[in-house]
N, C-alpha and C positions, 0 to 999 in steps of 0.2 A: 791108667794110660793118660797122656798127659794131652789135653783139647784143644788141639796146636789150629785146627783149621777154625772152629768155636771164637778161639782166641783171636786170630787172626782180623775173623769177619767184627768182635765185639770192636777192636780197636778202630779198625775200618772206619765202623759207623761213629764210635766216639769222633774221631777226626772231623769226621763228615756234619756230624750233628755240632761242633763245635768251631766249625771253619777253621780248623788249621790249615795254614797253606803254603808255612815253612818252618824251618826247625832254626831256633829248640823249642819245642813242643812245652807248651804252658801249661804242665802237670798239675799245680796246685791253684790255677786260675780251673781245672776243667775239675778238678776235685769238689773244690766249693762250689761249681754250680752243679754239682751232684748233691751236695748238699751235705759235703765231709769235709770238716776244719781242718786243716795242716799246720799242727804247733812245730816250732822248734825249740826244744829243750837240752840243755845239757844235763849229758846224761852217762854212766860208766860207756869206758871205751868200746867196751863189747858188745854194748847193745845198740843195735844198728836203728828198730823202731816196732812200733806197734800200730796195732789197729783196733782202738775202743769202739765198740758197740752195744747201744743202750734204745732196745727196738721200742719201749712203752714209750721211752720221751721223743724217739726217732732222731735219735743225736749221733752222730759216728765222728770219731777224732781219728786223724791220723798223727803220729807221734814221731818227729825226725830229730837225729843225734843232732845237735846243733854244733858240737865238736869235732866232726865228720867233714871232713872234704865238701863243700857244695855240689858236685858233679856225685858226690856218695849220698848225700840229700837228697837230691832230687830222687837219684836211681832208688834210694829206699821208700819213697812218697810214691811212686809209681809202683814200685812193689806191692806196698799195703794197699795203695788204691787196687791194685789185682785179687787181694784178697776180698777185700770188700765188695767187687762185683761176681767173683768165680767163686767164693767161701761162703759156707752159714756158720760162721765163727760166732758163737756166743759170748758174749761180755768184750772179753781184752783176748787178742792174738800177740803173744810180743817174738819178736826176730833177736836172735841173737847174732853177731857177725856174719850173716850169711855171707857164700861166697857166688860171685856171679857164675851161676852154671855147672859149678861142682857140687861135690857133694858138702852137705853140711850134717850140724845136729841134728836137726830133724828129719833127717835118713835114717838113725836108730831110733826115735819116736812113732815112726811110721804118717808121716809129713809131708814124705817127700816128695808126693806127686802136687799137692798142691804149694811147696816151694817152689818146685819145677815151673808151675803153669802160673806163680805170681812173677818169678824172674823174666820167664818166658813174653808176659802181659806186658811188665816194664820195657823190655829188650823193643819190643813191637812198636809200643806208646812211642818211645823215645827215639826207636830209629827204624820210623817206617819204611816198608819193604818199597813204597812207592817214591820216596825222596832220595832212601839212600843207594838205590838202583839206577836213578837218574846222575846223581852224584858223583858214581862209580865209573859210570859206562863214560862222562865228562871227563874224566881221568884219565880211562882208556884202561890197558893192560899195565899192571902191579903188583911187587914185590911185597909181601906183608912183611918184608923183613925192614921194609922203607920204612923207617919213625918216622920220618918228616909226613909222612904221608897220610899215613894214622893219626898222626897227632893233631894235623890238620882237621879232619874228619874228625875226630874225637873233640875238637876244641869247638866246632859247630854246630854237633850235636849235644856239646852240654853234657859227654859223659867221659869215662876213662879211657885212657887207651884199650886196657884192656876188656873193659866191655866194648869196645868197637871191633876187637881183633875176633872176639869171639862170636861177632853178630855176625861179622862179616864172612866168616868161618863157617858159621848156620848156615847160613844165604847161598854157600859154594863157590863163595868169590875168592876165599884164601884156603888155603892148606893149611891144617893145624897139626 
């Protein structure tokens, strides 16, 4: 079962403990002072990223497609950052194309609750219930069918539209 309220409060407090107090959320400024490197490498199309971990030297990388979309960067850095606080993944975890919110590969691996709850972590990180609720309500009443309007939203939070339609969709602001 996937640790929606857990998730929610860890984010919370990362915000809190790291003074964000608008978006776009500083993922890999908050990564590093966790004390997790965010490389960007190029790297095949399908691998979105990883998350090395090496507990004797106390070293964690997080590894982003650098041929990736930047708005797909960050959301994959925010991911792995959710493994690494929600996971005891040993050694290297790697992502293959995940998809935001759907199902992926690691649905037949048996994966998929902690895919669920790194996408979930990222979704949080990147578009907190606190800024994009104020955001919303500024806006007023909205057609999720308005791009103009998503895309806006989506180009201030630093992710895709489609992961905005789908946050926003979570939250019971749109119909999906």
């Amino acid at each position: 079962m996937v640790r929606r309220k857990h998730i929610r409060s860890l984010v919370e407090h990362l915000l809190a403990q790291h003074r964000v107090q608008s978006v776009p959320v500083p993922v890999i400024k908050i990564a590093n002072a966790l004390g997790v490197k965010v490389q960007q490498e190029l790297a095949e199309s399908d691998l979105s990223g990883f998350l090395y971990r090496d507990r004797k030297r106390k070293l964690a990388i997080i590894g982003v497609n650098a041929k990736h979309h930047k708005n797909r960067q960050v959301f994959t850095a925010a991911h792995e950052l959710g493994h690494f606080l929600l996971h005891d993944f040993e050694d290297i975890h790697v992502d293959r194309q995940f998809k935001v919110w759907l199902r992926s590969e690691a649905s037949s691996q048996g994966t998929d609750i902690e895919e669920k709850e790194a996408n979930l972590f990222a979704a949080e990180l990147l578009m907190p219930i606190r800024f994009l609720s104020r955001d919303v309500d500024r806006i007023g009443t909205f057609d999720h069918e308005n791009e103009a309007v998503l895309k806006a939203l989506a180009e201030r939070y630093g992710v895709s539209t489609q992961a905005m339609t789908f946050r926003l969709g979570y939250l019971g602001y749109v119909q999906l």
